[in-house]
N, C-alpha and C positions, 0 to 999 in steps of 0.2 A: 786361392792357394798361392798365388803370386803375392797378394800382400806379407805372408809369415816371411818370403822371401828377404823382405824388408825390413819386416818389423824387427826379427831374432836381433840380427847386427845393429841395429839403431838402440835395442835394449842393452844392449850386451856394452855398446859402447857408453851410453849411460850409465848404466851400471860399475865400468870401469872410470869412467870422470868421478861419480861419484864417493868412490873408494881410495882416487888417488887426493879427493880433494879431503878426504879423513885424515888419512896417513900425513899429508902436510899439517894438519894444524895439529896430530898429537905428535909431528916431530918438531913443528913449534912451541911443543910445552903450554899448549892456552888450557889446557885438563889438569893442570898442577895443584890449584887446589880452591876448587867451587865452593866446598866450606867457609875459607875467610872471606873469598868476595861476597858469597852470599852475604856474609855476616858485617861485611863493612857496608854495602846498602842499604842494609837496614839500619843501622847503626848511624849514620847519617854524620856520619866524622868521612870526610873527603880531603885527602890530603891538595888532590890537585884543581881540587875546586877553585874559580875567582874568588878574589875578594872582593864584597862591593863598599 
């Protein structure tokens, strides 16, 4: 019984890292728009590719 002790706040704080670490990247805009990156990897035009 002592272990849930531990466990709830160890989840809970996980749970909470985990949602503040969402919130940064969709308030860094990286969800903007998975369609054209999809589509420029496959597409295989790289703009900032080296040149060799």
């Amino acid at each position: 019984m002592n272990v849930i002790a531990y466990l709830i706040p160890i989840s809970l704080l996980l749970g909470g890292i985990g949602l503040a670490a969402f919130v940064f990247t969709v308030k860094s805009r990286q969800y903007e728009d998975p369609e054209g990156d999809a589509q420029r990897i496959l597409s295989g035009e790289y703009d900032d590719a080296p040149k060799a």
